[in-house]
Each structure stands twice: as structure tokens, then as C-alpha cells.
N, C-alpha and C positions, 0 to 999 in steps of 0.2 A: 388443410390438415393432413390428407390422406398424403401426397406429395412430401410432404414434412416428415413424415411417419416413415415412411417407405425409403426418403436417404437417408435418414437418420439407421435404420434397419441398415441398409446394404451399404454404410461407413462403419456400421460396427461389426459387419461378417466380412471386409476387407483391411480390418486395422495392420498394421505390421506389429510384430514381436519383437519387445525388448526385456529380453531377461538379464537377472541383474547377476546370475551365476555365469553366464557366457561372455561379459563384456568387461573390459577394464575401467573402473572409475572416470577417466577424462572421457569415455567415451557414454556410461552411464550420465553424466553432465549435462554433456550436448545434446542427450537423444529428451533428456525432460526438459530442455531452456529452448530446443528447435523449432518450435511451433508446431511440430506435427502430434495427430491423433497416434496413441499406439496402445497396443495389448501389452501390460507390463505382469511379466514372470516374476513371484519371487518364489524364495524359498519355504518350503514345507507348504507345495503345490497351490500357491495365493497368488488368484489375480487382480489386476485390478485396470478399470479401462479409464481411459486420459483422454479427455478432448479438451486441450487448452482453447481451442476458439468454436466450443458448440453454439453459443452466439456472439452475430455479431453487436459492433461496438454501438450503434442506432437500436438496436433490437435489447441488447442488454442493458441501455439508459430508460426507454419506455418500459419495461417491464417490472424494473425498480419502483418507478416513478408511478404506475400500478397499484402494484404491491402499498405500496405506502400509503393510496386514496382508498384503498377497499379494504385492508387487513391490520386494525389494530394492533399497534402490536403492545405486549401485556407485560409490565415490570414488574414481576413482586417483592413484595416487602420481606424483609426474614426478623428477624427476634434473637436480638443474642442478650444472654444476664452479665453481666458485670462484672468482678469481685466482690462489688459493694453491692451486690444483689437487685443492682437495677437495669431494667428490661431496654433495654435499646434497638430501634427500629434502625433499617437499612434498607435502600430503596436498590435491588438488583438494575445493575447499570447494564447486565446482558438481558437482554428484551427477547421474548419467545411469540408464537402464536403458533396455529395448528390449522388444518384445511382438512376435513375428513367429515365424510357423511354419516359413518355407522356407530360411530362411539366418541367418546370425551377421553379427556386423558387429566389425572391430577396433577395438580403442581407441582413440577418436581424439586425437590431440595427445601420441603418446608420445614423447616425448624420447629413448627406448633404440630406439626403429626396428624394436620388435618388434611386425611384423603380427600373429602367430599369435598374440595375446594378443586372445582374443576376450571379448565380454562373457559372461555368464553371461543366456540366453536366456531368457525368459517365452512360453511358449505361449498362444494364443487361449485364452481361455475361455469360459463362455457369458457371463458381466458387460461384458468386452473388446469380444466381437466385435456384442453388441448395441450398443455406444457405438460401433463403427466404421462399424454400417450409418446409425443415424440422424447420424454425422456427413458420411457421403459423401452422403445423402439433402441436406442442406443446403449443400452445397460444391460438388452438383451436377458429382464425378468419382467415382475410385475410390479405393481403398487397399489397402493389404496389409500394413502394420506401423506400429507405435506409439512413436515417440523419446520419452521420460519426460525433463526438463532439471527438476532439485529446486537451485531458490532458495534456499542459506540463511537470507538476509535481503537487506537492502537494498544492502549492500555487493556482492553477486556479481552481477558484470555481465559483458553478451557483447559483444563490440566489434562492428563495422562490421564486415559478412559476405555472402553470399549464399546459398542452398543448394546447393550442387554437386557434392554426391557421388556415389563413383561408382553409375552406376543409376537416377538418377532420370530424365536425359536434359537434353536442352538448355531446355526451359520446363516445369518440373514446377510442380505444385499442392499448396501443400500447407496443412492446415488446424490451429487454432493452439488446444487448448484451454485455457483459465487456471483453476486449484485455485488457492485459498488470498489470499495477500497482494496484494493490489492493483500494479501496475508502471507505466509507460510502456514502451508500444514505438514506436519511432524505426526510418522511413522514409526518405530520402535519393537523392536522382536521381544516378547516374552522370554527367551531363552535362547541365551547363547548359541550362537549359528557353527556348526563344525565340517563347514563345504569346503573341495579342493580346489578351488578356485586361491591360484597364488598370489594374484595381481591383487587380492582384497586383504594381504597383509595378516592373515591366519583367522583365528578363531574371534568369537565375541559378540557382543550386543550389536543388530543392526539396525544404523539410524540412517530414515531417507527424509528428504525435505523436498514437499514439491510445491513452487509456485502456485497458488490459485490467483487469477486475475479475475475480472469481471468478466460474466460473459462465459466461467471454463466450467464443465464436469468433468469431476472426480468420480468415477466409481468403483466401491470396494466390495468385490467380488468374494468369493469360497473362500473359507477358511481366512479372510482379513480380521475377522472378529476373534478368530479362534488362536491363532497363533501371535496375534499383533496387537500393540496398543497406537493411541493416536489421541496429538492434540494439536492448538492453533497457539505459538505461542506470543507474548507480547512483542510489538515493536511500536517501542518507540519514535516518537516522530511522525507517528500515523494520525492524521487530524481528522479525516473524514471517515463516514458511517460506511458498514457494510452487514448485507443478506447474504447469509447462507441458509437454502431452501437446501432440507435433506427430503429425500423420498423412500418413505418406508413400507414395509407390508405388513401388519399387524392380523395376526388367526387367531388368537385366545377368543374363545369361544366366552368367555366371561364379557368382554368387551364387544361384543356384537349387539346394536340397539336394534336394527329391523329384524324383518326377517331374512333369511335365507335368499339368496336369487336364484330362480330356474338356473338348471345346469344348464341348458341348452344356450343362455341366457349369455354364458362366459365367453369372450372371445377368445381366449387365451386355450389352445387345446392343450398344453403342457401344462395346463394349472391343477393341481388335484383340488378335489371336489371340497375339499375344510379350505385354501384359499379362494374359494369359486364364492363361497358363503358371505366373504365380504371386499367382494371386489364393490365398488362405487357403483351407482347408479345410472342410465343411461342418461345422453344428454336432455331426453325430452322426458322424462319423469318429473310431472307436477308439483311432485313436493321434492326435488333440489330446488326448484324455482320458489316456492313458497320457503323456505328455508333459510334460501339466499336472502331475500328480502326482509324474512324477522331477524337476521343477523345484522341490520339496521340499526335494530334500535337501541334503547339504551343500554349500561351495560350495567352487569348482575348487581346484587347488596352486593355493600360496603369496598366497590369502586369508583373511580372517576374515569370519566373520558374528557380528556384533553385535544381540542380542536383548536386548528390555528383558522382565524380568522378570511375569509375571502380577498380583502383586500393585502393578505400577507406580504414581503415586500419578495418576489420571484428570487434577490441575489441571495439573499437568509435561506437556507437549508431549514425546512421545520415540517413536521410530520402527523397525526392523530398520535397520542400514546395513550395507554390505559395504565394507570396506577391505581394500588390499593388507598385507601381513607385510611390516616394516620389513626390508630387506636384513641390515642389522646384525644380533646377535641384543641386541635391545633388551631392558632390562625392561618388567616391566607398566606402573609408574608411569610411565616415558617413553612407553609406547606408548598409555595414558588420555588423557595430559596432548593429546596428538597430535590426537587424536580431539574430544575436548570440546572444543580450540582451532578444530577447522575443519571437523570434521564434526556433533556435535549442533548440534541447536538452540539456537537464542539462549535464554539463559534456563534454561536446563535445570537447572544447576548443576553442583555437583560427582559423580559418578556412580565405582564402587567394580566391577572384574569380579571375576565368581563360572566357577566351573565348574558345569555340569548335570549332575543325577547320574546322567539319563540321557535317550534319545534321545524317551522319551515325555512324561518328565517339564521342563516350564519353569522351575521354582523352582532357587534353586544351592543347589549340596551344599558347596561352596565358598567361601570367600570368598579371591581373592586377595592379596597383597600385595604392595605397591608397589615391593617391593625382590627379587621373584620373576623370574626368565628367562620371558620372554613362549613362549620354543620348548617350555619344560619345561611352561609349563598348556597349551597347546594338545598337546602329547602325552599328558598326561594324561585328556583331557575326553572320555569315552564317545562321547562326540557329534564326528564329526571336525571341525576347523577353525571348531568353534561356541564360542561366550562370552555369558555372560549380562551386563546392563547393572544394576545395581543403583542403589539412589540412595542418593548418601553417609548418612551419621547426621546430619549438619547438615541436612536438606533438611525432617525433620521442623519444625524448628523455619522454615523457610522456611515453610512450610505453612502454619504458626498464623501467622506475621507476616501472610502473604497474605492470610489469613481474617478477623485484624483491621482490616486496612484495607479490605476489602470491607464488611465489617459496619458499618463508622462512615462510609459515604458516606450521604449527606442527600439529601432530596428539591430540587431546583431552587427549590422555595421554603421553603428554609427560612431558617435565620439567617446561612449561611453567605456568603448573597449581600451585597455588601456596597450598602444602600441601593436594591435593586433596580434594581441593574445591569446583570443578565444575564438579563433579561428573551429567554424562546426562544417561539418559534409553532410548534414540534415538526414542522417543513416536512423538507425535503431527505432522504428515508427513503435514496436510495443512498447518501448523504456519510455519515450514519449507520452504515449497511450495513459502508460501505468504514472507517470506524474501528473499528468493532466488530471487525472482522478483522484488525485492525492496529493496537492500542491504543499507545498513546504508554509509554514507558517510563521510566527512574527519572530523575528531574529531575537532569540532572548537567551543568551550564556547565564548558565547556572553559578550562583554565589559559590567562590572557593574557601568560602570559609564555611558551607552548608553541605560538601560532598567531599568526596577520597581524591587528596590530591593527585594529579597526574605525577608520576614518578620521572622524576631528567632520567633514568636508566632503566633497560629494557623494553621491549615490544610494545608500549603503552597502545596501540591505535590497536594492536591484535589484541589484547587484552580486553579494551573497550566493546569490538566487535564480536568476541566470545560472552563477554558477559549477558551483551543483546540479545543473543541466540539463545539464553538459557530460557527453560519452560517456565521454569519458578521465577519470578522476579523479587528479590529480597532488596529491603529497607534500609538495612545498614549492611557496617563494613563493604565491599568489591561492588556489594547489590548496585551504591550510589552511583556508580561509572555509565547506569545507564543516564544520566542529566545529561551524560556528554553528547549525547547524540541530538542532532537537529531535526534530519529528516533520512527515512531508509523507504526504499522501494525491495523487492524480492531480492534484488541483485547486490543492491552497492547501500551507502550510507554516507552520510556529510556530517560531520560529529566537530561538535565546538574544539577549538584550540581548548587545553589549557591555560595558554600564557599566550594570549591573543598578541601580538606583532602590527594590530591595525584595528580600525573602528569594526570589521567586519573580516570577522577569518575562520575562517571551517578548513578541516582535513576530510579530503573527498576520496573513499577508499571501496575497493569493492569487497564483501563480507566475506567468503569462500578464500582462503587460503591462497596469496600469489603474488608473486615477484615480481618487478619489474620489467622483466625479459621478456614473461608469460602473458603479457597484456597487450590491448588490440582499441581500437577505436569506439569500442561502448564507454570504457570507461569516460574517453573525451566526451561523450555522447551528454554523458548525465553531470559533468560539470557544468558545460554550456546550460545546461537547462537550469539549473541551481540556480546559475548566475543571470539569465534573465529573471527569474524572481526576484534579487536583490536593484536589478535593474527597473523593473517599475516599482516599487518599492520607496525606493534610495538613490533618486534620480540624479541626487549634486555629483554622486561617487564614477568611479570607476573602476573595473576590477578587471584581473589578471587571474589565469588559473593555469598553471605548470608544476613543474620537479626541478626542487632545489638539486644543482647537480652534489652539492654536499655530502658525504655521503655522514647518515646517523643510527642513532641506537635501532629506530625502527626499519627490521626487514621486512615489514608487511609494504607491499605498493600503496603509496598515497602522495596524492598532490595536494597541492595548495593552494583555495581558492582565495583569494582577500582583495579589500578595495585601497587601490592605491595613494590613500592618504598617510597613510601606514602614522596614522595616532595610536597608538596603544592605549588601552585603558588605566593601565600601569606604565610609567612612562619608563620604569628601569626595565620592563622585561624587552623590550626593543633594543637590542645591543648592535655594535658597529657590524658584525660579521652577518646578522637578518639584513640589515639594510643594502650593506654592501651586494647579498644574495638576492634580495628581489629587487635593483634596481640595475643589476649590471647585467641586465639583458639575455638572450641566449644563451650563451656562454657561462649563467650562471644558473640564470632560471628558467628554464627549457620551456618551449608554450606545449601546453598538451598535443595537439595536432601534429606540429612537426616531430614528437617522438612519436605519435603512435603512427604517423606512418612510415618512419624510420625502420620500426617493428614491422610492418608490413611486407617492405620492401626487403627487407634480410640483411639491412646494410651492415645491422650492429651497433648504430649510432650508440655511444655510453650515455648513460643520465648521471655520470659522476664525472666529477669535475677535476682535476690531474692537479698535482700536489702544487706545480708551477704555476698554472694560471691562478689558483685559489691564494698562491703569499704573495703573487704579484696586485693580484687585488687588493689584497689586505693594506698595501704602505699607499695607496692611490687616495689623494684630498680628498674628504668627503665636500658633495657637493649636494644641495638642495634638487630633489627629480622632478620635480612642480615649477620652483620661479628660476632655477640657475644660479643661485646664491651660493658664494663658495665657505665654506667651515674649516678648512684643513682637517685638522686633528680632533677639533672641538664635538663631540657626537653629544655633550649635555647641549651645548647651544642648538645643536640641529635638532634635537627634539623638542626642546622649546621652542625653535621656531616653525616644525612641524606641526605642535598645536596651533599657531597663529596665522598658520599659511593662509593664503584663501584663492591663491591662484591655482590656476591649471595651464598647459601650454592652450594655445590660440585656437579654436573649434577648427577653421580653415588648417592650421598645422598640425593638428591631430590626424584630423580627415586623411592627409595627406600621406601622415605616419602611417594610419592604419591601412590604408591604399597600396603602400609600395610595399608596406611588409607582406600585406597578404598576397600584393604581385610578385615579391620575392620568393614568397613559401609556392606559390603557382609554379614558375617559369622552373625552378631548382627542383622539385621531385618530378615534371615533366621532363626534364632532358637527363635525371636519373633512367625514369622509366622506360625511356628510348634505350639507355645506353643494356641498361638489363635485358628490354627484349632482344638487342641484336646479340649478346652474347650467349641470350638461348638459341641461337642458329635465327632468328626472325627477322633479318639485319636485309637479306634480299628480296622481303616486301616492300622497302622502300619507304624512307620519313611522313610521307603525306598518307601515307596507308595506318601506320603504325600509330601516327595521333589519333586517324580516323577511330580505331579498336579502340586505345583509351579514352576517347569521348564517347563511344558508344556502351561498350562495355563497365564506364563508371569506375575504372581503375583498374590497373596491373591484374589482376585476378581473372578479372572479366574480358579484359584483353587475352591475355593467354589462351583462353576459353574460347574466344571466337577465333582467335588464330589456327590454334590447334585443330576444332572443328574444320576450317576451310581446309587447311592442308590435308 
């Protein structure tokens, strides 16, 4: 710990300074997506300190995984009246808890106006209190207690806020750690900013967004609370849970339950003597350890604890929750139905409560029924106001589904590609990182007779991607655009076609404003990745993901992922000139890779397609891309026989396809790359040297690099 403590200190007294009054926008960008720690400037003297990787990726899965066996975490119910004057309950689907020795805190946002409803308190432990010194060591203050905020998914969001409660005082500090599913967090000036900074386009509200991954602290320093607002907003397509641990210092002297601690007592010499009062306990004081251990047991009247069983099945995601006792005397089945709608996890399924048969034992002695008085098993259950979580009978058969589609994913090269399309350089290990943790989920395009149709005119994919972004998510009208989306990470998003061209078609775009010119190999990065989901998944398919050289209404960058059976689900929205574009190759439909390292290279390669080759395309037979079957003119008969196909070229002739094409995409930007460095003067090292650089180096960039260096 003391070692922990002490780099954490001398990383945060060596951070670099990035102020956002000194730097231009693209380069504000890169300094928060770089992976580096830094001291961020902003305006009306607020700092705030960045460690995207304060732990690492092993260190931040055990520590979740923790949190989650020691720390209930606690739903409460709210109470809203009706018109017709009746009371309706809501089971808060943001999950909270608390880790503090000297006080309680009440529930915040109760609708009933009852303070005295305090949480159910977590004492220091030694796990706790070592993550609170190395995170004051880095945040460079103090603390005293730990706010737990559990994310069900992507849908639970905190609006426009500040911290102010009571206790912390007028500029509190507080530090921000992220468990689990990747977010945005959103920044916001109170008051129109009026700095001479030209490059920032004049005057006006400033808005910053900064990636939290797993694993990163945030900390917002001086005057963050004072001049700024801040929230987490919805993204859609976020299927897994996520912890955010805030670290706060509370001094209200109202809220102090012990006594006082010697001053002598403080480690902190810069503490004044009202935070010395309730700084935590040391680690070998008898009653945190007695403390810890009554925080055992059951929890307070008129809750439940929900425990999932021992033999849980490890691929199910499922946790301890604490919810309130519905007022009513509910049944079980309504009081399950409650729970699996807003409190489990996404994905969990359907889950069955048991009674314990007793206080030592975890397994149930019972199996409930759904048509049981929820009052009658909890007076029943040995174990007071406890219930076990069980996983339905159906969940088995979940399990082997799960298993088969794990087990029928393919290697990236193999037949599934279709023509060596998806050619990957296995780069971007965070974007990986951050889907690994948040994998995409069941391919399911929203009813277009249930949302805002996509418009043939205009930006529609910019459109889509702004609506995402907003704080507020609304229900009708522009709100509904966000169904379109599938799955988004910090960076990019995969957002349903509206008029799908195939049994499986997403628009893969990155969310921040940007052109096709302006794009680089990430984007390739998080196709490929998309499309192995779909690949174990949807093992018969094959899919392609590139840029129509076409040019259309949309100037936002975006490709196109889809599987090349090209069924539509509407068999009219597939017209001659789609097909024609996704089947006619390079020249029509660019694979990702070979442009983005087109972009690399500086060649200029265009992703549009020149007026000549697109009408010489146009009068060319249509012909079947699967069996070879020719149609001429006929594009109704080729979608009807597209529904009927069931071939695909020969596993052995694919293999083959996809062999030469990726040895073609190899050999051609390699003797590119030669040609480019000798024109940088590097021409008198000699071809066997000059490969050597590119194979060591990892490409053209890296090469230069070592070259430059020697010379």
C-alpha cells in the first residue's frame, strides 16, 4: 500500500498540463483520447486531474467483482400520484450505496420527504480504505467516504447537476472512479465563457466530454463545482453494468456520529483541524472491524435483500441487490417481474425466488411461487428480510444457446470474410478493451412503423449521432432516432440502416464530427470488431464492411457493414444500383483497410466513385454473387432468387479469395511504401533494409522513425 500510495503521489506532482485556453480543439481531442495522465486547465481557474489508466484492466475486473460480493447495493422505490389520484411505485433502476465510518446519509430524491430513511451503511474495510489512500495520494486532497452510483446499462442517466450537499462545503473535491462499462461524462460552463482564444470560434457555453473507461479517475478539482455543471448522459446500445465510486469529504458537524480523532491522530498535515474531526478510522481500530462484520447482516424494516444463489451459473452476470418492500402486500410474481424489469442486469433473464433454509446456508430450501404473498415468504425465511435469486429452468437452455454461438465464431480469416473485406492490423488494444466490456447485443432493428422515419434527404446518420449525444433523452418526435442505434463505445457507434439492403446491415460511423479524408485506422479497428460479433453469432453469414464509392446525401464518414446475402427485409428497398455497389468490388465498394491506409500513406486514394465507371456499371447484366446465375435486366427475379439462394462460393474458393486478396492488399502498399520512402531521400539504404524498418517499425510511420533516428 505504502508503494501504491507513494506513485500514485509522485504521478500526480509530475502530470503534464493541458489547458484548454492554450490549445486548439484537434489538439484538445487527442490530449483526452491519448491515453496519457494529465493536469487539465480550464477556465475561471478549474482543474481537474485525468488518469485514464489509474488501474489496470486485471485490477479493475477484481475490484468490481468485490464491490459487488461485499457492498449491497440499494434501489429505492419513489411514489408518484397520478391524475386519477393513484400512488404509483417505481423501483429506481440507478442503484447507490455508501462506505463511511462517521455518519449515514438519507435517501436522496425521496418523493415521501422521509429524511430518517437512511441507507444501510458499509464500514471502511482494509480493500476500501487502501483504495481511498492511493486515491487521495493521486487527487492530491483528502476523503472520508465512498458514494457507490451502479449503472444499469446505457439507458440510466444523471442529468445536469453539481455537488452540493450538505457537507462538503462551498468548492469540494471530489474524485471520480469508473468499474465496468465504458460512459461519457459531460462538462458544461455555467456562464458563457468570453476568452481570446480564436481557435475556439468566439464566445459561449463550454461543453467538454471526457471518456470514462474502466479502470480511469476523474478528478474535479477547485472551483469544478463552482463554475461548472456535469452529467453522465444516455448511450444507447450500452448493455452492461457499470460502478462509479465518487470520493468525497464530508465536515458538517451535524453529521458526525463519533467522536472527534486526536489531532495528532491526522496524517494529513494540511488538513484543518474540522476535517481532522472526521477523517476514518485507523486500520486496526476494533470497532471498524466489529462494524464491518454487523454490516453482514440482515437489512433494515421494510427491505429486502436479494442474493443470487451459490451455484449461480458464472456466464449470467448477477449481483446481491437491496430493494424496498412494495407498500402494497404484493405477490412474488409481481414483486420478480419488478426487480428483473429495473433492477438485474441486462441480460440476466428470467430468475425464480427461493427461501434459505437457513442463515448459514446460501442454497434455497424453497422454491417460491408466483402466485405466493411476497409478506408470507419473507416471514417465513429463517434468515430475516433475505431471498435467494435463482435462475429460471429456461436459462439452462440459454446457456447451451450461448455456448453454441461462442463455439461457431471463426478466426478473422477464415471463410466467413466475405472476399477479404475485413481485412484488421489488430491495432487499437483500448477500443478493443472498451468492447470487450461492452459487447454488442442481439441484432434487433427497431419497428419503422414505431419510430421517426429516416429521411432519403439530409445528414440522417449526423442527425442520429447528435440526438445520442443529447443529455435528455425524449420519447417522441427526433427523441425516437435514438432505436437507431445498436451498439456505441466512447468513440464511434453502429446504428441500424433504416431501409436495411440485407438480413444484417448497420452504418458504422464515428460520433465527433468527420469526413472521410479526416479518418485513420480506428475506425477500421471497431468494424472488424462489430463484425466478429455477428460472426459468432450468425455463423451461415458472411459479411463485408467498406465505403460505397457513391457519393450521398450523408457528409458525416460512415461505412457499411452487412452480410452478404443481401435479403432485405423489404425486398423493394434493395434496388439495382445497392447491389450493383456492394457486389462490384473495390472499385465500388472500398474494403475499410485498403482506404484507411490509403489515408495513411497520403496517396489520396478517393472513396468516390467517377461518373464513368458508376454508368458503366449501371448497363452491366445483373448477375447472381453467390451461385453465378445470370438475370440480365430482371433485378425483381434476382431478389426473388436472392431470397431462395442457399449457396455460397466453394469453402476451398473462398479460402483462396480471401488469401490472394489479402496477399494483394500486402504486396501493393508494401512496394508503395518502398516507393514513398525512397522519395523521402531513404532510397540509398537499400530494399532489404527498408523492408527490414517496415517490419520492425509496424508501418510507414514507424519506419521513418527508425530511419530518421539512425541517420
Amino acid at each position: 500500500l505504502r508503494a501504491a500510495v507513494g506513485a500514485a503521489a509522485a504521478e500526480a506532482a509530475a502530470l503534464p498540463t493541458l489547458s484548454w485556453e492554450e490549445v486548439t480543439p484537434s489538439e484538445w481531442e487527442e490530449g483526452l483520447r491519448d491515453g496519457k495522465s494529465r493536469r487539465i486547465l480550464l477556465p475561471w481557474d478549474t482543474e481537474l486531474l485525468w488518469y485514464p489508466r489509474f488501474l489496470e484492466e486485471k485490477e479493475s475486473a477484481e475490484l468490481e467483482s468485490h464491490i459487488y460480493e461485499r457492498v449491497p447495493i440499494y434501489h429505492p422505490t419513489y411514489h408518484f400520484q397520478t391524475a386519477g389520484g393513484v400512488v404509483e411505485e417505481k423501483v429506481n433502476r440507478k442503484g447507490q450505496a455508501k462506505i463511511c465510518d462517521d455518519f449515514n446519509f438519507s435517501v436522496q430524491y425521496s418523493s415521501r420527504g422521509d429524511t430518517a430513511a437512511l441507507y444501510e451503511l458499509t464500514p471502511f474495510e482494509s480493500w476500501s480504505r487502501q483504495l481511498l489512500r492511493r486515491v487521495e495520494a493521486a487527487s492530491e486532497s483528502v476523503f472520508n467516504a465512498i458514494w457507490l452510483n451502479h449503472y444499469r446499462d446505457g439507458t440510466v442517466t444523471i442529468h445536469w447537476h453539481t455537488d452540493s450537499d450538505e457537507g462538503l462545503g462551498p468548492d469540494p473535491i471530489i474524485g471520480s472512479l469508473s468499474l465496468g462499462s465504458g460512459r461519457d461524462f459531460c462538462l458544461k460552463s455555467k456562464r458563457p465563457w468570453e476568452g481570446a482564444n480564436r481557435s475556439r470560434g468566439g464566445t459561449g457555453i463550454i461543453h467538454i466530454t471526457v471518456p470514462l473507461l474502466s479502470g480511469s479517475l476523474f478528478v474535479m478539482g477547485r472551483n469544478s463545482q463552482t463554475h461548472w455543471l456535469h452529467a453522465v448522459p444516455a448511450m444507447e446500445g450500452v448493455r452492461t453494468e457499470r460502478l462509479n465510486l465518487t470520493f468525497r469529504f464530508y465536515a458538517h458537524e451535524d453529521l458526525v456520529a463519533g467522536e472527534a480523532a486526536p489531532e495528532e491522530n491526522c496524517e494529513k498535515e494540511k488538513v484543518s483541524t474540522r476535517q481532522r474531526a472526521a477523517l476514518p478510522q485507523k486500520d486496526d481500530e476494533p470497532s471498524t472491524r466489529d462494524a464491518a462484520e454487523a454490516s453482514k447482516g440482515s437489512p433494515g424494516p421494510g427491505r429486502v435483500l436479494l442474493r443470487p444463489v451459490e451455484s449461480w451459473p458464472a456466464e449470467i452476470p448477477m449481483r446481491p441487490v437491496l430493494v424496498d418492500r412494495p407498500s402494497s402486500d404484493a405477490t412474488v410474481g409481481d414483486f420478480t417481474r419488478r426487480v428483473v424489469e429495473a433492477v438485474l442486469p441486462t441480460g440476466a433473464g428470467a430468475v425464480r425466488l427461493a427461501v434459505p433454509s437457513s442463515a448459514e446456508e446460501s442454497e434455497g430450501q424453497r422454491i417460491l411461487s408466483d402466485e405466493e404473498q411476497l409478506s408470507a415468504a419473507l416471514a417465513g425465511s429463517p434468515v430475516p428480510r433475505t431471498l435467494l435469486l435463482l435462475p429460471a429452468s429456461d436459462q439452462s437452455r440459454l446457456l447451451a444457446q450461448r455456448g453454441a454461438r461462442e463455439g461457431s465464431a471463426v478466426s478473422p480469416s477464415g471463410c466467413w470474410i466475405w472476399r477479404g473485406m475485413l481485412g484488421h492490423d489488430g491495432s487499437c488494444a483500448d477500443l478493443q478493451r472498451e468492447v470487450a466490456g461492452n459487447p454488442p447485443g442481439p441484432y434487433s432493428p427497431p419497428d419503422p412503423g414505431q419510430v421517426v422515419p429516416v429521411p432519403d434527404w439530409g445528414d440522417w446518420v449526423r442527425e442520429v449521432l447528435q440526438c445520442s449525444s443529447s443529455i435528455q433523452r425524449k420519447s417522441k418526435g427526433k427523441g425516437q432516432l435514438s432505436r437507431y442505434i445498436f451498439h456505441q463505445t466512447s468513440e464511434f457507434a453502429a446504428l441500424y440502416m433504416g431501409r436495411p439492403k440485407s438480413s444484417v446491415h448497420l452504418i458504422v460511423a464515428p460520433k465527433r464530427p468527420l469526413l472521410r479524408m479526416d479518418a485513420g485506422p480506428s475506425e477500421t479497428s471497431y468494424a472488424h470488431l462489430i463484425a466478429r460479433h455477428f460472426a459468432g453469432i450468425m455463423p451461415g453469414l458472411r459479411f463485408a464492411a467498406g465505403l460505397r464509392r457513391r457519393s450521398g446525401a450523408s457528409r458525416q464518414l460512415h461505412a457499411h457493414l452487412l452480410s452478404m446475402d443481401l435479403v432485405a427485409p423489404r425486398p423493394m428497398d434493395l434496388e439495382r444500383r445497392h447491389f450493383l455497389d456492394f457486389t462490384g468490388g473495390p472499385s465500388h465498394f472500398m474494403p475499410l483497410m485498403a482506404w484507411a491506409r490509403s489515408l495513411m500513406e497520403g496517396s489520396g486514394a478517393s472513396a468516390q466513385a467517377s461518373s464513368a465507371s458508376t454508368s458503366l456499371r449501371e448497363v452491366e447484366a445483373l448477375q447472381c454473387h453467390r451461385c453465378g446465375h445470370l438475370f440480365g435486366d430482371a433485378m425483381q427475379e434476382l431478389i426473388l432468387h436472392l431470397g431462395r439462394c442457399r449457396e455460397w462460393p466453394a469453402e476451398s474458393k473462398a479460402k483462396n479469395q480471401v488469401k490472394d486478396a489479402c496477399q494483394a492488399q500486402n504486396e501493393e502498399p508494401t512496394r508503395r511504401d518502398l516507393e514513398f520512402l525512397a522519395e523521402m531521400g531513404f532510397g540509398g539504404c537499400g530494399q532489404q533494409r527498408l523492408r527490414s524498418a517496415l517490419e520492425a517499425g509496424g508501418g510507414l510511420e514507424g519506419a521513418i522513425s527508425m530511419l530518421v533516428a539512425v541517420e
